[in-house]
C-alpha positions as CSV (number, residue, x, y, z in Angstrom):
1,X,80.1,130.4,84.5
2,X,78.1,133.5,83.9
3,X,75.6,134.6,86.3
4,X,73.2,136.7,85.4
5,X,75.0,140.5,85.1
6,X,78.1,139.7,85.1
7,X,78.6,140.6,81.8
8,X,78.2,143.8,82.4
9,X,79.7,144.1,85.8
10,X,76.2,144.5,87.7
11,X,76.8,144.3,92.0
12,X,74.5,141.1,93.1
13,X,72.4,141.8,96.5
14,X,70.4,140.1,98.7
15,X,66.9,139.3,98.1
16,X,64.6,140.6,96.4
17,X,67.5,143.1,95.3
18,X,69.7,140.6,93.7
19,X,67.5,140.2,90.0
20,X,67.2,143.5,89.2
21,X,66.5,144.1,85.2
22,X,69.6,144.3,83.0
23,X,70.4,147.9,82.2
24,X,70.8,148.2,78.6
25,X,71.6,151.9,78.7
26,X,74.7,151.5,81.1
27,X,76.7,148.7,79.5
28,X,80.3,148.6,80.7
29,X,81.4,148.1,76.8
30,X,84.9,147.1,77.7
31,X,83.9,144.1,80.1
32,X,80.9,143.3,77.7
33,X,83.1,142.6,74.9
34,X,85.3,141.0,77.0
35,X,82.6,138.6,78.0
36,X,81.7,138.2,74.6
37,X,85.0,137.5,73.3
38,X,85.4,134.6,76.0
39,X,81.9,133.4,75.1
40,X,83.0,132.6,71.3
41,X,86.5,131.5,72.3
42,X,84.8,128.7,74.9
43,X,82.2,127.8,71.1
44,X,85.2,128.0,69.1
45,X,87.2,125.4,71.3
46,X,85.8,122.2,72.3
47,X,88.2,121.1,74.7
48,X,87.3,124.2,76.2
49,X,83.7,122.7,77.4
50,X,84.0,119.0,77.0
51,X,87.6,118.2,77.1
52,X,90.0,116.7,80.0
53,X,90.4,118.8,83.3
54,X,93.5,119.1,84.5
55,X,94.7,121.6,87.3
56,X,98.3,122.0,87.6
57,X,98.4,125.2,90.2
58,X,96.7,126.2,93.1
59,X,97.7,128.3,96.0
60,X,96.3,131.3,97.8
61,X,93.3,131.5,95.0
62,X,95.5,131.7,92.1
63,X,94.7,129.0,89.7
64,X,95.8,127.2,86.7
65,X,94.3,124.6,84.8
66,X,94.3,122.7,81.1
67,X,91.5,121.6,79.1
68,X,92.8,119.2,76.5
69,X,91.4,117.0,73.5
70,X,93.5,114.5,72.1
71,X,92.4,111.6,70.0
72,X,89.1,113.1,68.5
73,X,87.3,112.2,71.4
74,X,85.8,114.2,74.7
75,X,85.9,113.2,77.9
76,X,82.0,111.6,77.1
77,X,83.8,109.6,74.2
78,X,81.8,111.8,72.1
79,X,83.5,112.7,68.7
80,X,85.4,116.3,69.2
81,X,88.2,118.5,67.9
82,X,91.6,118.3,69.2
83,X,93.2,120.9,71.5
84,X,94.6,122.2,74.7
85,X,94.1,125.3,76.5
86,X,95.7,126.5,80.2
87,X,93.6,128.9,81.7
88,X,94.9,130.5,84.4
89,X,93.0,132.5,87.2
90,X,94.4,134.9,89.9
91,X,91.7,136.9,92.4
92,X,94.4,138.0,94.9
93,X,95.8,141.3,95.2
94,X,98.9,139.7,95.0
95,X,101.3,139.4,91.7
96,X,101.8,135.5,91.0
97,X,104.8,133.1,89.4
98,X,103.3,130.3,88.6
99,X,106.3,127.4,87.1
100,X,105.1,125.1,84.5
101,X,106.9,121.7,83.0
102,X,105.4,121.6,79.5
103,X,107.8,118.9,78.4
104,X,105.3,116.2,79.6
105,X,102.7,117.3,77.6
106,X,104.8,117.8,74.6
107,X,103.9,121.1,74.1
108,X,105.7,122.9,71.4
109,X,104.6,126.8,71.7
110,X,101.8,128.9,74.3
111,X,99.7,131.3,72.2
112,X,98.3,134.2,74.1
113,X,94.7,133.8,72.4
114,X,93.9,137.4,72.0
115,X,96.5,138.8,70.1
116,X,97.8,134.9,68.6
117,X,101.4,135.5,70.3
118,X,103.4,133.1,71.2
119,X,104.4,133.8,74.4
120,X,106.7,130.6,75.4
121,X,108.7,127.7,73.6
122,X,110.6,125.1,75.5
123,X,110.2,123.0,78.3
124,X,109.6,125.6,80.9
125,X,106.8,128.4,81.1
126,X,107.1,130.8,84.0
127,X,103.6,132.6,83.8
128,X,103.5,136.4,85.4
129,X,100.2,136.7,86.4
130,X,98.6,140.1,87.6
131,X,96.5,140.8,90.7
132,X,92.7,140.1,89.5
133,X,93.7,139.2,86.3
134,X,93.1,135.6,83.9
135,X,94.2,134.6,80.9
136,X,93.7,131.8,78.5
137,X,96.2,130.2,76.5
138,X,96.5,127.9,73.2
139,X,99.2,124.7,73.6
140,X,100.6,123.7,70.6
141,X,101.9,120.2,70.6
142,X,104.5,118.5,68.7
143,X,102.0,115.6,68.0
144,X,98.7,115.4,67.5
145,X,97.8,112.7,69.3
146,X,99.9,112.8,72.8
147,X,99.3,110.1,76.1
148,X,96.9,111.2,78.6
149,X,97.7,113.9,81.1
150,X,99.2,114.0,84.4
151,X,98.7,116.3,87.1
152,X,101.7,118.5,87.9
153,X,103.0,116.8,91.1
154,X,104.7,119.3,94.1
C-alpha cells in the first residue's frame, strides 16, 4: 500500500498538516525509483496482487510471506498467470535469520528480482535480512502446477 507521499519519502502530520501538496522539485530520486520499480514488478506479477497469501514468518515485526499462482487461476478463480513470490519485510533495528523449508513447495531456485540472481537452491533458504530493509523474491518451481500451500508450522 502506498499512501499518498510515500513515494517520495514525505513525513505525514496531523490534521490539516498531513495532505500537504506533493513537492515536485524535491523528489528523493533514489526512493522514487524504487517505488516505481516495485509498482511495475506488483503489474508485471499477478500472483503478486491476486494470488494465494501465505505467511510463513513472523516475529518481533519481521515478516515473510508468499504470493503464489498455480493452476492458471487466482484466488477469485479468475483466469491468471502462474507464479510465486516471498516477500519478506523487516522494520526492526535488529538483523534477522529467518529459516525456510522450500522442499514443500517444490521450489527449485530463489531469484533476487532486481538483479535476476539466484540466491538459493535446495531445500533450505536461510534469508539475512537487514534492519529496515525488504526484499522480494521469484520461486522457481520444479512443476508448474504444484498442490496448494501450507503454512510453515513452528
Amino acid at each position: 500500500c502506498i499512501y499518498y507521499g510515500d513515494e517520495n519519502a514525505a513525513w505525514g502530520y496531523a490534521d490539516p498538516f498531513n495532505r500537504a501538496p506533493f513537492d515536485w522539485d524535491k523528489i528523493n530520486k533514489e526512493i522514487f525509483e524504487h517505488t516505481k520499480s516495485l509498482a511495475h514488478l506488483r503489474r508485471e506479477n499477478d500472483c503478486l496482487s491476486v494470488g494465494d497469501y501465505t505467511m510463513l514468518y513472523y516475529s518481533g515485526g519481521a515478516i515473510c510471506y508468499m504470493r503464489s499462482i498455480t493452476g492458471g487461476k487466482d484466488t477469485f478463480g479468475k483466469r491468471a498467470n502462474n507464479g510465486s513470490m516471498l516477500v519478506f519485510l523487516n522494520p526492526s533495528g535488529e538483523y534477522v535469520q529467518i529459516p525456510l523449508e522450500l522442499g514443500r513447495f517444490n521450489v527449485k531456485r530463489v531469484i533476487d528480482t532486481l538483479d535476476n540472481r539466484i540466491i538459493a537452491e535446495g531445500c533450505t533458504f536461510i534469508m539475512d535480512i537487514p534492519p529496515y530493509s525488504s526484499g522480494v523474491y521469484a520461486l522457481e518451481r520444479n512443476e508448474a502446477s504444484c498442490t496448494k500451500i501450507k503454512p510453515l508450522q513452528k
